[in-house]
LOZA-662496 format. One line per 4 residues: their letters; for each residue x, y, z of C-alpha. Coordinates in Angstrom, 2 decimals, padded with zeros to 5 digits. Layout:
BEGIN
a> X,Y,Z ~ ...
REM end
This chain:
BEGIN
xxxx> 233.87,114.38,-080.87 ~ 236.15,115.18,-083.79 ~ 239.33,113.17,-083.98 ~ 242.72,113.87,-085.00
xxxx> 246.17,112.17,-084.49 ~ 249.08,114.38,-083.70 ~ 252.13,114.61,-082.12 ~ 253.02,117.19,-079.19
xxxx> 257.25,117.32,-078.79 ~ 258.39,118.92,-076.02 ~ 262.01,120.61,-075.13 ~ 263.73,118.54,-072.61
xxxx> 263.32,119.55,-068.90 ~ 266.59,122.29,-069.13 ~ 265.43,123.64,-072.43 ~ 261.61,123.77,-071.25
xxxx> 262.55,126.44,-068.07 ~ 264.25,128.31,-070.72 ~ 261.93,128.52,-073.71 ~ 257.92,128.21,-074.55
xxxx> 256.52,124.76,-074.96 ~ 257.29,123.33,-078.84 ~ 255.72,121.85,-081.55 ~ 257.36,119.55,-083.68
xxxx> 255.33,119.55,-086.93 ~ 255.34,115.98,-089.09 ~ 252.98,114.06,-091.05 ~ 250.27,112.20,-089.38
xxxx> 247.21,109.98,-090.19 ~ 244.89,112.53,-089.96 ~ 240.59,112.38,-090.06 ~ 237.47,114.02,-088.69
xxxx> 234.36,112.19,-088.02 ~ 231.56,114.29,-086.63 ~ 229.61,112.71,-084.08 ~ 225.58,112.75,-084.53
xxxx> 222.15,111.56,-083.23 ~ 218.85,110.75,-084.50 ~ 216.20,108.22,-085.53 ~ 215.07,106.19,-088.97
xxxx> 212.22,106.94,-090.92 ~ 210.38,105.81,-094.16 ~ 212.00,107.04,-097.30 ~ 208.00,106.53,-098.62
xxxx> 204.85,106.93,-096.38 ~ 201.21,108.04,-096.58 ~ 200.64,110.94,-094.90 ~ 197.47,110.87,-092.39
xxxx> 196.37,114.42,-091.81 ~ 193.41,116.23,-089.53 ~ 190.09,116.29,-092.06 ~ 189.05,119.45,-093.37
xxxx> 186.67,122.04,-090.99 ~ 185.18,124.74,-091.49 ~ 185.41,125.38,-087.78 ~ 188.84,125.76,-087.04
xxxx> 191.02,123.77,-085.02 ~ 189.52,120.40,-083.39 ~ 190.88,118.61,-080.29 ~ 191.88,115.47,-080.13
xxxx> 190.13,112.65,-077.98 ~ 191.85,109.92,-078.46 ~ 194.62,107.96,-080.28 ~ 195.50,104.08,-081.17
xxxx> 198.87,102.93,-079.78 ~ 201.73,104.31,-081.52 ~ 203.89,101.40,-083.53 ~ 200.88,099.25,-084.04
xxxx> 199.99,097.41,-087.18 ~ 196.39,098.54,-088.36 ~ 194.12,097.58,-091.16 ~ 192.26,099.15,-093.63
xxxx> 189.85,101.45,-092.49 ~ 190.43,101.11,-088.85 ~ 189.70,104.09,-086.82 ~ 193.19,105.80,-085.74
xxxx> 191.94,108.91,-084.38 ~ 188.77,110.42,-082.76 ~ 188.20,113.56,-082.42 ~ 186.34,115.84,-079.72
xxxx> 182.65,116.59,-080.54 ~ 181.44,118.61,-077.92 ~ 182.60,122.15,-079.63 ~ 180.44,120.57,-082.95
xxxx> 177.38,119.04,-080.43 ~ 176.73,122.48,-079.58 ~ 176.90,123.82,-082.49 ~ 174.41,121.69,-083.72
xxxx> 172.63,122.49,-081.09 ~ 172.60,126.36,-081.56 ~ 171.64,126.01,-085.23 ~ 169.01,123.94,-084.58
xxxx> 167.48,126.09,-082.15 ~ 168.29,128.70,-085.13 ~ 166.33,126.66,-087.59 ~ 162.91,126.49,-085.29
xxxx> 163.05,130.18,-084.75 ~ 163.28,130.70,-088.45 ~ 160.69,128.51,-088.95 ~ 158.20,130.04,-087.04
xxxx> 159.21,133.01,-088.40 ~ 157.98,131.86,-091.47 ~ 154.80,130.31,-089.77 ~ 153.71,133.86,-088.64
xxxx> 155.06,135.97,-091.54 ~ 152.56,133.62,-093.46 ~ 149.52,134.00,-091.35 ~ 150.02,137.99,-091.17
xxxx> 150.03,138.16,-094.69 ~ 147.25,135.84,-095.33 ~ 144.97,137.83,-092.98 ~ 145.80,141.26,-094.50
xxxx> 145.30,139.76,-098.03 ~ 142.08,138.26,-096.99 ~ 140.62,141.60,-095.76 ~ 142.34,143.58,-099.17
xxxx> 140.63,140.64,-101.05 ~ 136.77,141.20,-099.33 ~ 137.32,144.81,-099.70 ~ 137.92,144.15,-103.67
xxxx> 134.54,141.63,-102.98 ~ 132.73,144.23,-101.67 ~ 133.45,147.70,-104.03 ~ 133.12,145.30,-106.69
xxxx> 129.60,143.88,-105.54 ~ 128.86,147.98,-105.02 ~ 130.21,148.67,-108.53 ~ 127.72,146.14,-110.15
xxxx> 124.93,147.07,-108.27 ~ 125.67,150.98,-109.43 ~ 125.71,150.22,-112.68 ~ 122.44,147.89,-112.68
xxxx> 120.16,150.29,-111.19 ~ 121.63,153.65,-112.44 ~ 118.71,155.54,-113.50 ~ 119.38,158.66,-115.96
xxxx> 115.48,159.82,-116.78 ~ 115.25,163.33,-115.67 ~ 111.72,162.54,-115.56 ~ 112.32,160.57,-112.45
xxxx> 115.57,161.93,-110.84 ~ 116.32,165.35,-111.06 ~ 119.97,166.02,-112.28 ~ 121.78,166.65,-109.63
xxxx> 120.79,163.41,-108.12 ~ 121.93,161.60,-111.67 ~ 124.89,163.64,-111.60 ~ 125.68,162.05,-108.21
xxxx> 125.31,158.62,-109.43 ~ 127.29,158.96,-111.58 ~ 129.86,160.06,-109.42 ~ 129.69,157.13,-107.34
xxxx> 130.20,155.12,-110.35 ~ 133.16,156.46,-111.01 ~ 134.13,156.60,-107.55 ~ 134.05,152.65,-107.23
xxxx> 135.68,152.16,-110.29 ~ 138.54,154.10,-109.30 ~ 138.45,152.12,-105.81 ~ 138.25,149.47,-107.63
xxxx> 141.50,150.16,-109.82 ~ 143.38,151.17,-106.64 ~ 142.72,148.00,-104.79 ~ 143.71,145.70,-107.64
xxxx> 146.92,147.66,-107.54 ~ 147.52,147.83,-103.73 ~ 146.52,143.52,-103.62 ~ 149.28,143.33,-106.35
xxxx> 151.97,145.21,-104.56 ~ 150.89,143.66,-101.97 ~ 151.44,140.12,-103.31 ~ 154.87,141.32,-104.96
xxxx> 156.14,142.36,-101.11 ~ 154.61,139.52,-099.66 ~ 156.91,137.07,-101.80 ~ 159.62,139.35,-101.06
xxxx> 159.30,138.78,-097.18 ~ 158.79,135.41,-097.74 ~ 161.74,134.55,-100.21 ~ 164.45,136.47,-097.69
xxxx> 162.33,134.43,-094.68 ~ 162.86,131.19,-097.09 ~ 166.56,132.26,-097.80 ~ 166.96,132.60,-093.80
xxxx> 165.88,129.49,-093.23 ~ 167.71,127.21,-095.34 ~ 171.19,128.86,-094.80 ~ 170.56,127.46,-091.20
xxxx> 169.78,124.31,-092.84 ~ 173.27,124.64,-094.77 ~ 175.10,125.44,-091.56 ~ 173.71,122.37,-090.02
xxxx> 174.18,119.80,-092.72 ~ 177.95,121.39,-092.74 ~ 177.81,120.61,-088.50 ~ 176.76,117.20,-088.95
xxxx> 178.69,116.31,-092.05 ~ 181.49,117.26,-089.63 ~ 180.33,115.19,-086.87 ~ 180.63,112.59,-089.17
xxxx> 184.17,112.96,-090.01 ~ 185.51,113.16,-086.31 ~ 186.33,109.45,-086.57 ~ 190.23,109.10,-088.64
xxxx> 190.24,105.80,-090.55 ~ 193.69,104.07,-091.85 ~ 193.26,104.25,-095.50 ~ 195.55,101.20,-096.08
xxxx> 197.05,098.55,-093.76 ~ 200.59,099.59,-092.13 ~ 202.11,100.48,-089.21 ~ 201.26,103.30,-087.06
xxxx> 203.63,106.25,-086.72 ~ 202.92,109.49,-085.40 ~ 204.49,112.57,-086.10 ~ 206.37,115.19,-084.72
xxxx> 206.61,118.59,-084.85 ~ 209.84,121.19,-084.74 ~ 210.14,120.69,-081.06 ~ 210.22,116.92,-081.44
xxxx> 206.75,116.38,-079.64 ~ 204.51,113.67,-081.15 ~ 200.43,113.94,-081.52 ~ 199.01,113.36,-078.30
xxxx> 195.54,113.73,-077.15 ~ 194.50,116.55,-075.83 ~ 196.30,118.69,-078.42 ~ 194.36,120.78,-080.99
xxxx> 194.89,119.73,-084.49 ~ 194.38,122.23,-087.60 ~ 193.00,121.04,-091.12 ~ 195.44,119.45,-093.25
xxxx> 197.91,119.26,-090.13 ~ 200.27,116.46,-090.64 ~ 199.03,114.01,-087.74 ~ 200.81,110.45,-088.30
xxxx> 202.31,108.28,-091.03 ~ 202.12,104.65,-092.42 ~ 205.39,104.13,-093.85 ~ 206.76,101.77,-096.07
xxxx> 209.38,100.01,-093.81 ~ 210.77,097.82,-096.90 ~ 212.99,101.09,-097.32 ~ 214.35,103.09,-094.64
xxxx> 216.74,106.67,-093.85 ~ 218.01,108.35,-091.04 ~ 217.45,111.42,-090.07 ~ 220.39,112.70,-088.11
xxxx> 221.36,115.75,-085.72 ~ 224.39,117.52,-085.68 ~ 225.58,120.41,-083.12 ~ 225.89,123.50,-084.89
xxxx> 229.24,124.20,-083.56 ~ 230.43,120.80,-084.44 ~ 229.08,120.62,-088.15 ~ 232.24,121.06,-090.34
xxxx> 232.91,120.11,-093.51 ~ 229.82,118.31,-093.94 ~ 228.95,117.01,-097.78 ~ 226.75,115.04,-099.67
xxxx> 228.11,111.67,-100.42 ~ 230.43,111.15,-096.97 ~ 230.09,107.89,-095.17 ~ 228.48,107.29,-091.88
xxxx> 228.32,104.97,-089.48 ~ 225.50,104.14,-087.48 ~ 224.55,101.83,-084.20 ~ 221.14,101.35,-083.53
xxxx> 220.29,101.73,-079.41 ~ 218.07,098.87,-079.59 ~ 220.81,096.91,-081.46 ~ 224.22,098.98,-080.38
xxxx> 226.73,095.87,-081.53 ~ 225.50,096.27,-085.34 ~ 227.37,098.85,-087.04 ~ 225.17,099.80,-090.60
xxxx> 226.94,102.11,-093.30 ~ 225.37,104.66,-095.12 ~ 226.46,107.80,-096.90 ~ 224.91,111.51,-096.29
xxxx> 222.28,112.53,-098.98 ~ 221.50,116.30,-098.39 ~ 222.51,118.58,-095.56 ~ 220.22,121.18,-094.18
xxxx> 221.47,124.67,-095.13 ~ 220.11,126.01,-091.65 ~ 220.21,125.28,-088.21 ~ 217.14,124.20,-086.07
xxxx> 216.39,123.67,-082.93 ~ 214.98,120.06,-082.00 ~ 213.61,120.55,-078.21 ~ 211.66,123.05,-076.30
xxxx> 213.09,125.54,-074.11 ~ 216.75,123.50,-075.48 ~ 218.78,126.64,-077.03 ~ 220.91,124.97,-078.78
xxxx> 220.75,124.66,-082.64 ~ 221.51,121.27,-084.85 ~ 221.95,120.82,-088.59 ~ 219.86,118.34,-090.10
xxxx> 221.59,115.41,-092.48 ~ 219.23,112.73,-094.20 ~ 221.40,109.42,-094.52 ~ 220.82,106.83,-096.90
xxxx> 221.39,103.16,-095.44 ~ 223.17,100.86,-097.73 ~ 221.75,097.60,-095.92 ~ 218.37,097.35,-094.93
xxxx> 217.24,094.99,-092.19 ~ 213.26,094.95,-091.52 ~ 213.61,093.06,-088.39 ~ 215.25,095.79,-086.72
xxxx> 214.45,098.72,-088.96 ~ 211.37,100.57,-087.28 ~ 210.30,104.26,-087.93 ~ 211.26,105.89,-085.08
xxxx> 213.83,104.52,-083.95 ~ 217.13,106.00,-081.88 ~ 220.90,105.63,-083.37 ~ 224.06,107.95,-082.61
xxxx> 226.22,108.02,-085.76 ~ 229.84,109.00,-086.84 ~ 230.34,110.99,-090.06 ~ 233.32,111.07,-091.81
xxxx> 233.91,114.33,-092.97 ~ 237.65,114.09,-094.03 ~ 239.05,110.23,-094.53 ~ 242.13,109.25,-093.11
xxxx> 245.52,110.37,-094.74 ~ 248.51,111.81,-093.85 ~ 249.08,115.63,-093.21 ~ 251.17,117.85,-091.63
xxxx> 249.33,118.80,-088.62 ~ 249.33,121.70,-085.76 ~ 247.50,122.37,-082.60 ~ 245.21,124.98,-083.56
xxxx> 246.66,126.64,-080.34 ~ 249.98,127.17,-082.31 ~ 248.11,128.69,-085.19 ~ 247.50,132.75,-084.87
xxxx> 245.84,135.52,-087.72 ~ 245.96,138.93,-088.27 ~ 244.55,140.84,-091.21 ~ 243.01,137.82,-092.32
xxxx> 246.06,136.07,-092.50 ~ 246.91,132.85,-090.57 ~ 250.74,132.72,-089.40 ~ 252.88,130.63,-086.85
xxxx> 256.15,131.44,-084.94 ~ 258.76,129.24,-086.09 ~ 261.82,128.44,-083.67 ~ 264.94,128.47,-086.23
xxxx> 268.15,128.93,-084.75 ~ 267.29,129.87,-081.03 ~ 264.86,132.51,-082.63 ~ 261.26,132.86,-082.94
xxxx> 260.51,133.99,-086.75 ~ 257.09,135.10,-087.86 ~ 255.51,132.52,-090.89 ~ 252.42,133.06,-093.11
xxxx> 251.05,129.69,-093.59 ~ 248.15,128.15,-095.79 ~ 245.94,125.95,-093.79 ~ 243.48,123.11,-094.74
xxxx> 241.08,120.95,-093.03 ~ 240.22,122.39,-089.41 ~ 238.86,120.66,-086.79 ~ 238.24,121.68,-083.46
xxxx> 241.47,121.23,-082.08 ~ 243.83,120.93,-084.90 ~ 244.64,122.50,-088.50 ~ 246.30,121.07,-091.69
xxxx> 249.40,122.84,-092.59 ~ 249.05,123.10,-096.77 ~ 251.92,125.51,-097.01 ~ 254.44,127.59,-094.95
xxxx> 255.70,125.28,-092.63 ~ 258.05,121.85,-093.72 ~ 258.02,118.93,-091.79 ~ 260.35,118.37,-088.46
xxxx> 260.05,122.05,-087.98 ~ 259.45,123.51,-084.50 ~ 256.51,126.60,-083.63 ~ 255.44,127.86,-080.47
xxxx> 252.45,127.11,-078.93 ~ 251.84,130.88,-077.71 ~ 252.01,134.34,-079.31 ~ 255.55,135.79,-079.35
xxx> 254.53,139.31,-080.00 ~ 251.98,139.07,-077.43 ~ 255.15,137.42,-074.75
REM end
């Protein structure tokens, strides 16, 4: 709650049925703390993140107990492996097809290159034997009958060209069929060594000792199991508890005046009779919300503690804070329900001589119920708490 010291002066009982309720306006210790909530965390940490898939998100199975101390390369996190089993599965299955693909793409072709091959055999064997026993004396063929033989000379030959061609185009298609049959195959071999490279990676290791933090997300809810998990999502922390901040929470409504470099003070909830100082190192420029289904909106402030104390410092930990937005000093102070504007101009009705005259003032600090008077108004003077005009 913001704070302010004031004092409220009012008419005596006679002068009170006859005019408004008064204001006597004089210099008081005046300061605003804004109140605030939040928890410590590790100014340095190592981030522990979901491993890289090429499958998307993965569920978690299970989880070591947040706020324990682990050690090097003990598993944190396991992840669920039934989506990746049957994967595996799938492409396996995948992979025997393909291979027996293969299998009887390489007998078919074998058999038709066997045939193409004997009928090569064969003209070939025909060819020879034409050319051995060609007979061109006219004295024992006629010509016609030489002219034939000749003909099936040439005949075979040509054969002979044509299936030399069609068993080389047929080779050349062959290792086509084969190569895209080959290509088939080992991208299911790829997809598989990916599976099971993943498989191995569903165990999360601690890649140095520390203790065990998890984090949370903008709704303030921690990694659980159960909950999917992307690549590269931000899953839990081991921080560095040697050096600790606060993260604190401030009502939107409430945060005023807040700068870089004012004090807070701050009471642990574990350890509420310890009052630790720090001062306010950045302010968010936006408001956020911090809970699901919770419409209201906070600003966030990172505090920097000027005394750290391991034993109680933990990550994670709930405080409540003060910050002091405006340090105490005097001021000439007014209720802000004495304080009206028009035309962007703040005025007040000051009571001089049994009258009600209308003041443009300069204002300062605000708070929620009460505004510094900078100029327009002099000290022991008297304004109304309500609108005259509007009376």
């Amino acid at each position: 709650m913001m704070t302010i010291l004031g004092v409220l002066l009012l008419l005596g009982c006679s002068e009170a049925q006859k005019k408004p309720l008064l204001y006597q306006v004089k210099e008081q210790q005046f300061f605003i703390e804004v109140p605030a909530q939040g928890e410590l965390f590790a100014a340095k940490s190592t981030v522990i993140s979901a491993p890289r898939s090429r499958y998307g998100a993965q569920t978690i199975a299970w989880l070591a107990p947040e706020f324990t101390q682990v050690k090097a390369g003990e598993v944190i996190a396991k992840f669920d492996a039934e989506n990746l089993v049957r994967q595996s599965e799938s492409k396996k299955h995948d992979l025997t097809l393909s291979g027996e693909d293969v299998r009887q793409k390489q007998a078919e072709l074998d058999v038709s290159l066997s045939a193409l091959n004997k009928d090569i055999v064969i003209v070939e064997e025909e060819k020879t034997f034409s050319n051995k026993y060609q007979i061109n004396d006219e004295s024992i063929l006629s010509k016609l009958e030489i002219l034939e033989a000749m003909q099936d000379g040439e005949y075979l030959a040509t054969k002979q060209g044509y299936l030399q061609w069609k068993e080389a185009s047929f080779s050349e298609t062959a290792s086509g069929e084969m190569e895209l049959l080959s290509m088939k195959v080992n991208q299911h071999q790829t997809k598989l060594d990916t599976i099971n490279d993943g498989l191995q990676k569903l165990e999360l290791k601690a890649p140095h000792d520390g203790l065990l933090v998890y984090s949370a997300n903008w709704r303030g809810e921690k990694t659980k199991a159960g909950q999917s998990a992307w690549a590269g999502q931000k899953l839990a922390e081991l921080p560095d508890s040697s050096m600790m901040k606060s993260k604190l929470f401030v009502k939107e409504k409430e945060a005023i005046g807040l700068a870089v470099g004012q004090k807070v003070n701050m009471r642990l909830n574990a350890a509420s009779s310890k009052v630790f100082e720090g001062n306010v190192e950045s302010v968010a420029r936006f408001p956020q919300s911090i809970r699901r289904g919770d419409p209201q909106k906070y600003i966030e402030v990172i505090v920097n503690i000027e005394t750290q104390d391991p034993q109680l410092f933990v990550p994670g930990r709930k405080l409540n804070a003060t910050i002091n937005v405006l340090p105490e000093q005097k001021q000439l102070i007014v209720p802000l329900q004495a304080v009206f504007s028009e035309d962007n101009q703040y005025f007040v009705f000051l009571y001089i001589d049994d009258e009600f005259v209308k003041s443009p003032v300069e204002l300062g600090q605000i708070s929620q119920s009460h505004a510094v008077i900078v100029n327009g108004v002099a000290p022991d003077s008297f304004v109304s708490l309500i609108n005259k005009e509007a009376s």
